[in-house]
N, C-alpha and C positions, 0 to 999 in steps of 0.2 A: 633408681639403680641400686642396687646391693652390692657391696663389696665383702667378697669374699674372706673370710679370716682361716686359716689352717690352724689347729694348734701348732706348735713350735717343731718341727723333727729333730726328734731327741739326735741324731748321724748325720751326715754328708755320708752319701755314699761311698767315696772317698775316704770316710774316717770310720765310716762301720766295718771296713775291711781293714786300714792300717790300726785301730785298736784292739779290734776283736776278731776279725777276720768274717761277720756277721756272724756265724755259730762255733760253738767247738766243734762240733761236725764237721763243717768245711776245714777246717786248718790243723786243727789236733794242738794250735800254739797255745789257748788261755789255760788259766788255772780255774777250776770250779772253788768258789769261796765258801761255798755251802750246801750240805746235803739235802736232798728233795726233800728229805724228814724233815728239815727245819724250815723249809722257805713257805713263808705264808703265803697262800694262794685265794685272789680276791674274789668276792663274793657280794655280786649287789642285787640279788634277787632274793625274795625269801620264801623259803622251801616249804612253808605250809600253803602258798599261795600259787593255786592254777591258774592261768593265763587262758582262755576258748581258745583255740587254733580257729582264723577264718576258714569258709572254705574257699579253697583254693584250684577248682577244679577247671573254673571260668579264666585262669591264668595261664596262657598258654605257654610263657616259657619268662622266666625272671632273670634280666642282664642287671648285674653288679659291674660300678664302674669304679679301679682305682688307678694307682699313680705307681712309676715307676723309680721312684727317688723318693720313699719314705720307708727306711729300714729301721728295724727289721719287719716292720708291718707287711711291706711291699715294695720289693725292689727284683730284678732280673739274676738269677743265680751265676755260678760261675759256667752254667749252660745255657744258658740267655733264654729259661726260663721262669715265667713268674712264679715268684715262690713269697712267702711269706705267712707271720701270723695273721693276717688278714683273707689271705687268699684260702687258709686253710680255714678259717672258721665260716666262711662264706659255704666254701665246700661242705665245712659238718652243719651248717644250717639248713640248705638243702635237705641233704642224707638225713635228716633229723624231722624235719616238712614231710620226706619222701615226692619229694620232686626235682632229686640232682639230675634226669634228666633232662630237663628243662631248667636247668638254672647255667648259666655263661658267665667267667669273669671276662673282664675287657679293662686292658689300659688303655688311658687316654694322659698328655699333658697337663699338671694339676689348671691350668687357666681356661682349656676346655671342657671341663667335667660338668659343671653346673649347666652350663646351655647345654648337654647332650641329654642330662636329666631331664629339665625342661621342655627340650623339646621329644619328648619319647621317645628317645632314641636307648634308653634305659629306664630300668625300674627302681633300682638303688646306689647308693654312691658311699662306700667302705673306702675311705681315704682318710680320715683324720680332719671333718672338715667340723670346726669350732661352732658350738651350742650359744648363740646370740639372739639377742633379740632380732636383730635383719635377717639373722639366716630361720629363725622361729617364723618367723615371716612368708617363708619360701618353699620353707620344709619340715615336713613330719621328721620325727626323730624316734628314735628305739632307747628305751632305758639306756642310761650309760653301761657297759660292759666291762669297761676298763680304766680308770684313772690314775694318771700319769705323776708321780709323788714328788715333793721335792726331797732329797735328802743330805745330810750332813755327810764327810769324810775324813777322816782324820789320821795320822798314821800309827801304825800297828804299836808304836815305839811311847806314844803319845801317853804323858799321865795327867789325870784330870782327876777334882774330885769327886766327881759326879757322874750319871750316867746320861743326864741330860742336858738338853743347852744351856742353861743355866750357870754350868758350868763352863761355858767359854766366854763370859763374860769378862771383858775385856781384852782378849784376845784378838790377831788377824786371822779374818778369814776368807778365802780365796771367795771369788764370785764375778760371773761374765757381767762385762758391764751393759747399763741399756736395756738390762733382759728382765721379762717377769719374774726371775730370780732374784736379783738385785733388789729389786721393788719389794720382795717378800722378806728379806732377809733384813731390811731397811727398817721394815712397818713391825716384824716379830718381833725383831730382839735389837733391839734398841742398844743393850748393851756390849754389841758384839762390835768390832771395830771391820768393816767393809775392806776389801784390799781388790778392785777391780783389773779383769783382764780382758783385753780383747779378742783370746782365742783360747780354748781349750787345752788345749797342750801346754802351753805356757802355765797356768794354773796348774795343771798338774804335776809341771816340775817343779813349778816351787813348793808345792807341798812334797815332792821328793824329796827335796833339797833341803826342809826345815824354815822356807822362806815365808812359809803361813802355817795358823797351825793349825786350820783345817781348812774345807772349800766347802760350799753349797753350792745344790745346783741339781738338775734333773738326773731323779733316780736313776732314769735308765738308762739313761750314757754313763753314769757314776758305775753302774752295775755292769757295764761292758768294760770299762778300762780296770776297774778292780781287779780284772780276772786276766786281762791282758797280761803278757810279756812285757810290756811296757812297762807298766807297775809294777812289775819285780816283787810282787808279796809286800809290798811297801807298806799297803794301808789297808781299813777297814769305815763300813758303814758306822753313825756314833746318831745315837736319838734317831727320833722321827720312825715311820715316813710321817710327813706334815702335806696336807693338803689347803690347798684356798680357791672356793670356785673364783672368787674377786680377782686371784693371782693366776692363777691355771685353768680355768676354765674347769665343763662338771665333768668333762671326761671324755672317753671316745665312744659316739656312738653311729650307729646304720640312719643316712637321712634318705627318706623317699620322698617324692613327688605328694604334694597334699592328696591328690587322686586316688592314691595308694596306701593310705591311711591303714588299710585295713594289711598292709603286707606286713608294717614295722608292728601291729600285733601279732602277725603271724611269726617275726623274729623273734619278737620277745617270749613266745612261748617255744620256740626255739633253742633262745639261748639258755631260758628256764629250767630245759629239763636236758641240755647238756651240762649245764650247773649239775643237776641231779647225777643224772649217770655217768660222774666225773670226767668226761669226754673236752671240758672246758679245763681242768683242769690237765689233761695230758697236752695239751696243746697251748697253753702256759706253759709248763716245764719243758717243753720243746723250743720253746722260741726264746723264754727267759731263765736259761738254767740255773741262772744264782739269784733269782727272785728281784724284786720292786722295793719291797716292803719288808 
């Protein structure tokens, strides 16, 4: 039996609308922290190298399966329907194959996805489901696309001597307890003093408040409250991004059915050459307007 792992959902549903409202778009409340001109946009393919497209002609129609409680990846709009950066690069994948006739998304509950993959009842599963050994076991996987960073926070107000952690050495710093944050920030820096919280929001008013003097913790919920109204202009990104597959896994990627081997090359030249003709990138800056990194 294999047990499932998810990477972590950077929201609760619940909290991807009370921090950020999920987009500027939706709500017109966050603040943008940074102009598209500055926000690095990731890149893990490399552009002297062509991917074959299989052929795909014997494939009569390609169902992607995801979840409706993993924002902003994928979750139900304020018109209850799905929407997300996942749903939309499934789409540019497609468009990009030239087979969006034939390509379906479909939610399912995250604890039924794997048996509908399984049992053919789909071709891919674009949900956020963690690169393991067990699940390497189970399923082909597509180069990672996306990896999810940890980053520092600190406030705007904050003087340090340095531009990097180093310079928080010896300092409190906020961080969710129990979580591969905790463990990261534990095993890096040694000399930073850990100050754990149980929820989110709490952390984040104490670094309001002057109660720490920074937090760690996943970029991109760090990157949605930044920009919130909640944060008040309060604070900014400091060092990093800092990745650890050991800490965070290698990333997000498309898993197919071993069967289908030959689809997740067909993604990866996919995703290849909307790398190329920046298509990857507007749909980045659409779903993460003040960037990751």
């Amino acid at each position: 039996m294999v047990v499932k792992t998810r990477m972590n959902a950077p929201l609760s549903i619940e909290g991807i609308f009370r921090i950020a409202c999920v987009l500027v778009v939706f709500c017109g409340a966050a603040r943008p922290v940074a102009s598209a001109a500055d926000i690095l946009v990731p890149n893990y393919m490399d552009p002297r190298e062509r991917i074959q497209v299989p052929d795909l002609q014997s494939v009569n129609r390609i169902r992607f399966l995801t979840t409706v409680d993993f924002p902003p990846f994928s979750f139900l709009d304020q018109t209850s329907r799905l929407a997300g950066f996942h749903v939309d690069l499934a789409r540019a994948i497609c468009a990009e194959l030239d087979v969006l006739p034939r390509c379906q998304i479909q939610a399912l509950p995250w604890d039924e996805l794997d048996a509908a993959l399984m049992a053919g009842q789909a071709e891919a599963m674009i949900s956020g489901l963690a690169i393991t050994p067990d699940s390497r076991a189970n399923h082909s996987f597509t180069r990672p696309y996306l990896a999810l960073p940890a980053r520092f926070a600190v406030r705007t107000d904050t003087s340090v001597s340095g531009s990097g952690a180093a310079s928080l050495e010896g300092r409190r710093v906020g961080v969710i307890g129990g979580t591969a944050h905790e463990a990261m920030l534990r095993d890096w820096f040694d000399g930073i003093r850990p100050v754990t919280f149980s929820r989110p929001e709490w952390m984040f008013d104490a670094l309001k408040a002057g109660k720490v003097d920074a937090v760690f913790g996943d970029g991109l919920q760090l990157s949605f409250w930044l920009s919130s109204e909640r944060a008040e202009a309060c604070c900014r990104f400091f060092d990093g991004p800092y990745f650890s597959q050991a800490h965070l896994g290698e990333g997000l990627a498309i898993a197919v059915h071993p069967r289908n081997e030959a689809l997740a090359t067909a993604f990866d030249h996919a995703i290849a050459a909307l790398t190329r003709n920046g298509r990857f990138t507007e749909l980045y800056l659409r779903w993460f307007p003040n960037g990751l990194y």
